[in-house]
N, C-alpha and C positions, 0 to 999 in steps of 0.2 A: 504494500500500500504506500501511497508516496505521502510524506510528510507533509502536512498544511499547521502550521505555524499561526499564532496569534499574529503574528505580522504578517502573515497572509491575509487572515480576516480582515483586518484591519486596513490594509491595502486594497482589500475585495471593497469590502461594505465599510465605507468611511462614516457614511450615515443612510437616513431613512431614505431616499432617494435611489439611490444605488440599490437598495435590498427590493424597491417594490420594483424597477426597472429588470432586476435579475428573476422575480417572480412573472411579470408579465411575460418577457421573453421563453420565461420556462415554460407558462402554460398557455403561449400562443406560439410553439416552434413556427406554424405553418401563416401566422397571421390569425387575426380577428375576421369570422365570419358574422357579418353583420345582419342578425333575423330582419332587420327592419328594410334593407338595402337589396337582401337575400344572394350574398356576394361576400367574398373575403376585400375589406375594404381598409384602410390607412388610421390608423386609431395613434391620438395623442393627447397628453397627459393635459388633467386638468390641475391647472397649480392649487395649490394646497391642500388636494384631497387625493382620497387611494383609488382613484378610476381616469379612466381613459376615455376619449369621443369617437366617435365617428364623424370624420373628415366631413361627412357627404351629409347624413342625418342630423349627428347629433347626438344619436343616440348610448350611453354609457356603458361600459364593463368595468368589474371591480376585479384586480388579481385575486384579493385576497377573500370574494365570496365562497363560501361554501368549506375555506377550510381552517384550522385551527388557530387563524389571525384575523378570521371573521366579529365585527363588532367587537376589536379587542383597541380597548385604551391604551394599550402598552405601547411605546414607540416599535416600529417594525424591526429595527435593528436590535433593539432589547431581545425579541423575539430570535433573532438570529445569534444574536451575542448566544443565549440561553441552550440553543439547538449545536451550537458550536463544541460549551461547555461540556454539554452531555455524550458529546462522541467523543472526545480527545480522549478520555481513559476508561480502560476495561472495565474497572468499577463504577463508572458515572461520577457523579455528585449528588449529594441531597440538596433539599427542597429550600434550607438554613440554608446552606453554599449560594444558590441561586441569589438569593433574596440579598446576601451579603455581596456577593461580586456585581448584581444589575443595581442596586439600590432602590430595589421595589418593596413593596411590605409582602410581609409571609405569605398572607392571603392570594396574593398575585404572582409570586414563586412556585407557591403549589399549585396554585390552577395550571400555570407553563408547564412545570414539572409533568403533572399527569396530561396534557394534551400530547408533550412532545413522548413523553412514554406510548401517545395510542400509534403513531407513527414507527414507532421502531418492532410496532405489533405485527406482524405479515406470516403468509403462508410459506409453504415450502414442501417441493416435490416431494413425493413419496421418498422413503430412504431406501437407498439399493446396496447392494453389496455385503460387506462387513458390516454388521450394526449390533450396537451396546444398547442392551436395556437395563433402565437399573430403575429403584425409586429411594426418593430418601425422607426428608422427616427436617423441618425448617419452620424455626420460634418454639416456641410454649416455652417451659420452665427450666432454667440451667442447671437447676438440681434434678437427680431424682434418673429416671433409667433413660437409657436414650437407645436412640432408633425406635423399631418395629414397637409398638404400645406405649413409647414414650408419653407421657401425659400432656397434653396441651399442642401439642403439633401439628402442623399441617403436611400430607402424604402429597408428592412431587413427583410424577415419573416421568422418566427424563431417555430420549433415545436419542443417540449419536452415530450418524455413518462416521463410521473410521476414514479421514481425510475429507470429510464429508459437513453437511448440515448437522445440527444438531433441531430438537424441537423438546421443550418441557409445560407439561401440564399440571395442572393443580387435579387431585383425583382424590373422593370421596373415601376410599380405601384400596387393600393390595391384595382383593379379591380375584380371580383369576376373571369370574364374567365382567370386573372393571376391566383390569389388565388387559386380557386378549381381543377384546373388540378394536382398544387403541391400538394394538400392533396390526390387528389386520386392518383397517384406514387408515395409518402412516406409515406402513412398509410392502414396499412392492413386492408379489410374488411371483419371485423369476426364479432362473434353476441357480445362479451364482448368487444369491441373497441367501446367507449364514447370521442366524439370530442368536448373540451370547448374550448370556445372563450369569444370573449366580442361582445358587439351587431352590430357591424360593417356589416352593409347590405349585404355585399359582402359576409356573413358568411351565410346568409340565406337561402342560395340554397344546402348546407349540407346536409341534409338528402336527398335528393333527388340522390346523389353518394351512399348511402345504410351507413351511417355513424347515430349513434346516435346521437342527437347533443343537448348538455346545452348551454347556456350562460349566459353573467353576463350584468349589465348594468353599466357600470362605469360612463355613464354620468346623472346619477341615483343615483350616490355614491355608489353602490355596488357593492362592491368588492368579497361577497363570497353568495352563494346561495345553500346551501346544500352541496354537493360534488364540487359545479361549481365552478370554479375560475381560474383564471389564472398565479396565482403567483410564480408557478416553472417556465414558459419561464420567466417571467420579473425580475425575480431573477438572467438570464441567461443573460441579456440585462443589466441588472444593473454591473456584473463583466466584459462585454465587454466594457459598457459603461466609467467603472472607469481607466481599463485596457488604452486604447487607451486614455483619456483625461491624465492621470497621467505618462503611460512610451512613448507612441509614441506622445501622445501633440493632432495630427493629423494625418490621413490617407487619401491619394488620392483617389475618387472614383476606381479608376482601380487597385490600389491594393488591396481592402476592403474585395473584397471575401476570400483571403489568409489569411488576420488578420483573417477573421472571423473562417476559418479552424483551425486554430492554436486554438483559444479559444475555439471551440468546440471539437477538440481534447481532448485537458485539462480536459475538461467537461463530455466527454465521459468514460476515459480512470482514473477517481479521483479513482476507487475502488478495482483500478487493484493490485492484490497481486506483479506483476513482476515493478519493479521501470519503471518510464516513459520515464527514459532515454535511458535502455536496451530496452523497447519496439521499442524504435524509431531505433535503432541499428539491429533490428530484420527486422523492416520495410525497411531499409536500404539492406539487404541482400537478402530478397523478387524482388530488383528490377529485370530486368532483368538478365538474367544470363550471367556470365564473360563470353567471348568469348575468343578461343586461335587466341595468335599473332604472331604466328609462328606455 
């Protein structure tokens, strides 16, 4: 991934200007097609507001309708500063962080915070090949037993193609009819797709979805068995794990899936030639499309 520097951004988007100029052009590559005109037609900015005209009509588009900078008081480059923040490190920043580096109040930190979390939310092809399944157990009480029946926890299962996507979901428990419905809707069943896990019971009905299936026995001390293992998802659970314990402290059940978006994001997106910033910028522009206001 190529290096984007604070002195990048800051040479990018000097101010509000620059950021709404770089959003229109993202999400009119091909021009503004003008309903009223019924024509791709010449659209320019009205000064001091976040919309454009048509040359010919009149009639307005706003870049920023429909998506998470829609009817926001924040300045736009606030917005962008905020979306910058949150890609530069594997573990983000909290919502305190935001508020203290833009100089907004809490209230308008966290709203950012979770808007630019629903962005970093996305799909991802089925997993093919090598894939790790595992699940873990993240919050409730520091005391007291941990993992499987820990008290107060929320149950996370998490699959990683080896060189691959990763994807983790929030899940009710490590029931086998939870478990194996997720694996058979997020992994493809081809003859080179090899599904490891660890010997968790609920793993044992695997092959029988048409899935090859290794595993390991950890309660056995082993950790690796040939090809078997499971240590790309728990590698994946260990920077969510340090992630949320070091910059958020804690995370509420109901906002956990969002956290967990964001770090899979990260996780997905680490080999990307295009900075993750601009991805997310891109992803921003994808949203729905502007609609005219006149």
């Amino acid at each position: 991934m190529k290096t984007y520097s604070i002195k990048d951004f800051e040479k990018q988007f000097p101010n509000d200007d620059t950021c709404l100029e770089f959003l229109f052009k993202a999400r009119y590559p091909k021009g503004v097609y003008c309903q009223k005109c019924q024509k791709v037609t010449t659209h320019y900015r009205i000064a001091n507001r976040k919309v454009y005209s048509c040359k010919f009509c009149g009639s307005h588009v706003s870049p920023t309708a429909g998506t998470i900078f829609h009817k926001s008081d924040t300045p736009l480059r606030s917005w962008f500063h905020a979306i910058f923040l949150m890609a530069s490190t594997k573990t983000g920043i909290s919502a305190k962080q935001l508020q203290r580096e833009l100089g907004v109040t809490y209230k308008t930190a966290w709203r950012m915070f979770g808007q630019i979390r629903k962005l970093m939310a996305e799909d991802v092809n089925p997993l093919i090949g090598q894939v790790e399944v595992d699940e873990t157990y993240i919050g409730g009480k520091r005391t007291g037993k941990r993992g499987r029946g820990a008290e107060g926890k929320t149950v996370v299962m998490g699959m990683v193609e080896r060189n691959g996507n990763a994807i983790a979901k929030v899940i009710p428990n490590v029931k086998a009819r939870t478990l194996l419905p997720m694996i058979a809707e997020r992994v493809a069943r081809e003859d080179k797709t090899i599904v490891f896990t660890d010997e968790l019971r609920s793993y044992s009905q695997i092959e029988r979805l048409g899935y090859a299936h290794q595993f390991v026995q950890h309660s056995a001390k082993q950790y690796v068995s040939g090809i078997a293992h499971v240590n790309t998802v728990e590698s994946l659970w260990s920077n969510i794990k340090r992630g949320i314990d070091g910059v958020n402290h804690s995370v509420s059940p109901l906002y956990l899936q969002s956290y967990l978006d964001s770090y899979v994001y990260r996780y997905n997106h680490r080999k990307d030639e295009t900075p993750m910033f601009l991805s997310l910028l891109v992803g921003v522009s994808t949203q729905k499309q502007a609609v005219p206001l006149s």
